[in-house]
Structure formats: C-alpha cells, structure tokens
C-alpha positions as a Markdown table, in Angstrom:
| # | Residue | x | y | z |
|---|---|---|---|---|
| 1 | Unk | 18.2 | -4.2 | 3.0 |
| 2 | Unk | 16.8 | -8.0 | 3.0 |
| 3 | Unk | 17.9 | -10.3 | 0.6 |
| 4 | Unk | 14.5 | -12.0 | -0.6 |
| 5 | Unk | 16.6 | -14.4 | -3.0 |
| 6 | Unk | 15.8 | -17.6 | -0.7 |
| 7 | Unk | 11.9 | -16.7 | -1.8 |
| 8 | Unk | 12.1 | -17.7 | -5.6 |
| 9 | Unk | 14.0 | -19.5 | -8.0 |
| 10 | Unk | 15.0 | -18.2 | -11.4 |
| 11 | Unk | 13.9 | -20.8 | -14.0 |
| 12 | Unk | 14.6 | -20.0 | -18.1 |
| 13 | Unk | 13.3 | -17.2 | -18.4 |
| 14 | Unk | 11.0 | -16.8 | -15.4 |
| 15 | Unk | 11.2 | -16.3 | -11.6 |
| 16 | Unk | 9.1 | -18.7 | -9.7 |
| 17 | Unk | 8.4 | -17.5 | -6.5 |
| 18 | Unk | 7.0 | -19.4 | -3.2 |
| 19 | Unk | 4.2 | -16.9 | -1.4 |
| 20 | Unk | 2.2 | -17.7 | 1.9 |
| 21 | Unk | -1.2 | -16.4 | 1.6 |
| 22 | Unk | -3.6 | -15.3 | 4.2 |
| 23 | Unk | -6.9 | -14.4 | 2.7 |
| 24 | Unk | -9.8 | -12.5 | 3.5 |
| 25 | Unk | -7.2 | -9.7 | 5.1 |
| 26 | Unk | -8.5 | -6.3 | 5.7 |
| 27 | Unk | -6.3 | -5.0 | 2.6 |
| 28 | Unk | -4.2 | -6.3 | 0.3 |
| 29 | Unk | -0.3 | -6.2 | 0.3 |
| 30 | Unk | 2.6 | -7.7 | 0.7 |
| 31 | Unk | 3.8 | -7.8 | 4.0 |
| 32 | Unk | 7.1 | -9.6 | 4.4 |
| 33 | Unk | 8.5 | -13.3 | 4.8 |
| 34 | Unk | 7.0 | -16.4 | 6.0 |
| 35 | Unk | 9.9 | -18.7 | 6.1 |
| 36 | Unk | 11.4 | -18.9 | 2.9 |
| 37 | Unk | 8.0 | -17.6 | 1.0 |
| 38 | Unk | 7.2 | -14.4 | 1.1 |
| 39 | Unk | 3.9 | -13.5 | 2.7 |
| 40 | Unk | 1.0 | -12.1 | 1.1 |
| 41 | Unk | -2.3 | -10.6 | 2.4 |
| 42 | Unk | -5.3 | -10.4 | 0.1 |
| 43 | Unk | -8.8 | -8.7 | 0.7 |
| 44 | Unk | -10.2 | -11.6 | -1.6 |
| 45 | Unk | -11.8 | -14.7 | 0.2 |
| 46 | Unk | -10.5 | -18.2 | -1.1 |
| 47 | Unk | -13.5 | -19.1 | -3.1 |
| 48 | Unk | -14.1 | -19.6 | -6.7 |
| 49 | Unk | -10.5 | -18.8 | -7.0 |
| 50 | Unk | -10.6 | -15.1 | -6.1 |
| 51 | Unk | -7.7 | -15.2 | -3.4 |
| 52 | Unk | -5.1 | -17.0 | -6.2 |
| 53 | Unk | -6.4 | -14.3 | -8.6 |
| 54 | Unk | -5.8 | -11.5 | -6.2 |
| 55 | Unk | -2.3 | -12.8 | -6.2 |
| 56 | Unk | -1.0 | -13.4 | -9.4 |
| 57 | Unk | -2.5 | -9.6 | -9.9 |
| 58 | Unk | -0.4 | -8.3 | -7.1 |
| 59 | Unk | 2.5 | -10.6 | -8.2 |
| 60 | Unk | 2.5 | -8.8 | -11.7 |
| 61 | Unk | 2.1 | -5.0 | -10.7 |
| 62 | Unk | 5.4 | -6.2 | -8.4 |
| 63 | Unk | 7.1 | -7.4 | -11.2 |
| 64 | Unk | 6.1 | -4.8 | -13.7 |
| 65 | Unk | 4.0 | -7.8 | -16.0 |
| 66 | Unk | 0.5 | -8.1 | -17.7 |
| 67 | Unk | -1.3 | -10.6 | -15.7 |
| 68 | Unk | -1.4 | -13.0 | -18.3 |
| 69 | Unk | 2.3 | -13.5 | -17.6 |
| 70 | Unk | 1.7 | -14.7 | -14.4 |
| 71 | Unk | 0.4 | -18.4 | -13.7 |
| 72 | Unk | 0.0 | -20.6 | -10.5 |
| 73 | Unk | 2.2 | -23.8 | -11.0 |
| 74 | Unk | 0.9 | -25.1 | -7.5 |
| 75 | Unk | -1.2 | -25.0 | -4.2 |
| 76 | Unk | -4.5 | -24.0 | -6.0 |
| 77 | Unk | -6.4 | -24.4 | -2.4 |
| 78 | Unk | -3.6 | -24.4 | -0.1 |
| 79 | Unk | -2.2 | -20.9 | 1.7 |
| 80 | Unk | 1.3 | -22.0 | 0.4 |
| 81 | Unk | 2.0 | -21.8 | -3.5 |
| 82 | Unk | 3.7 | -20.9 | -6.3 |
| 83 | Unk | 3.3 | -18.6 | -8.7 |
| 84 | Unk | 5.9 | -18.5 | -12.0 |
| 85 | Unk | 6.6 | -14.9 | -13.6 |
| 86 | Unk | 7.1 | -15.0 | -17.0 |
| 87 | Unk | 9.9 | -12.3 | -17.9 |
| 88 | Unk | 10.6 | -11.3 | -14.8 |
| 89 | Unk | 14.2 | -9.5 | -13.7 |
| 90 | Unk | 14.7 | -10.8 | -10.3 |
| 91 | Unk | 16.4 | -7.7 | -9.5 |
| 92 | Unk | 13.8 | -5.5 | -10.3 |
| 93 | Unk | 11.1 | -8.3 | -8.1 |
| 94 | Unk | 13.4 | -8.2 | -5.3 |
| 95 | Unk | 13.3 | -3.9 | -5.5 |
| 96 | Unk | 10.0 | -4.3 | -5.7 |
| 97 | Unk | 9.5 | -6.4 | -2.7 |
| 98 | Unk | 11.5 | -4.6 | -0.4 |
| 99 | Unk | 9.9 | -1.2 | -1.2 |
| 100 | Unk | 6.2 | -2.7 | -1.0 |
| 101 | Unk | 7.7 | -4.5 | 2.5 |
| 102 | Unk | 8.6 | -0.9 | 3.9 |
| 103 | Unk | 5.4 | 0.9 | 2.8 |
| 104 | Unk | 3.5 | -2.3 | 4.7 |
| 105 | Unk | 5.8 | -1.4 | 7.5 |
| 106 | Unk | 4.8 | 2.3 | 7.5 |
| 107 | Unk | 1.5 | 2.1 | 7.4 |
| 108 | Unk | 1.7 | -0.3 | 9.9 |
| 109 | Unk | 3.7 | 1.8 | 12.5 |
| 110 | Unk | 1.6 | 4.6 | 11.8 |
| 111 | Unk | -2.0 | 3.0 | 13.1 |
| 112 | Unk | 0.2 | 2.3 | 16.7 |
C-alpha cells in the first residue's frame, strides 16, 4: 500500500491537499501521484470554473463531505492547486485514495 501522506497537510481541523489536474479527460477519476500531489483527471473543461468544480466534488465524495466543505485555497487557473477539506480524517482520505487508485488501475489494465 502507498503512503499518500507527502500529498496533503493536516491543518486544524482540515486536510489540505495538493492535486495536479488534467482537464477535459475522457472521464473523471483519480488516478495516482504527480510528484507530491496527487493527480486528478476531470471530464470538465477549464472554463468558467468547471474543471476546479469537478474537483472539489470529487475531492468530497473521497473524503466522505458535502461539497460545501470543500474550498480551493489556490491555483484557480493553474493545473496545480490546493484544495482544503473541512473535517476530513486523513486516514479515511488516504483509504479512499488508494482504493479509487486501484479501481483507476483496473480499469485501466482491463482496456489493454
């Protein structure tokens, strides 16, 4: 099992994680590490704001949140950001990540 620690930092009472986004993907997921953020495909294009919407959504079905405890602290048009999770159990986001890493994986290995 990866260690996905080196991806956020736990903040009072939040988890404040760096993602790398690539947007306009054929389907959205999240798909594993990108340096020490973890990497992020979404369907939506970076316009108006869709593709950072996209990921604070996918951020808070990870983390077991409503969306409205998720915000974007930075990189508002940049594929590198930050997003902070309100009430988030980084053991439960770092389950969460590994499990959604493997199914990427499968499905993955299974179009080969």
């Amino acid at each position: 099992m990866q260690h996905w620690s080196d991806c956020y930092t736990v903040e009072e009472g939040a988890v404040v994680v760096d993602v790398h986004v690539q947007p306009r993907a054929g389907r959205t997921a999240v798909v594993g590490r990108h340096g020490h953020a973890l990497k992020l495909r979404v369907a939506a294009p970076p316009v108006d704001g869709r593709a950072n919407d996209a990921v604070a959504e996918l951020l808070a079905g990870l983390a077991g949140l409503k969306a409205s405890a998720v915000a974007q602290v930075s990189g508002e048009k940049s594929r590198v950001k930050r997003f902070r999770l309100t009430g988030a159990d980084p053991e439960v986001l770092e389950r969460a990540i590994e499990t959604a890493v493997e199914q990427a994986d499968d499905r993955s290995y299974r179009r080969r």
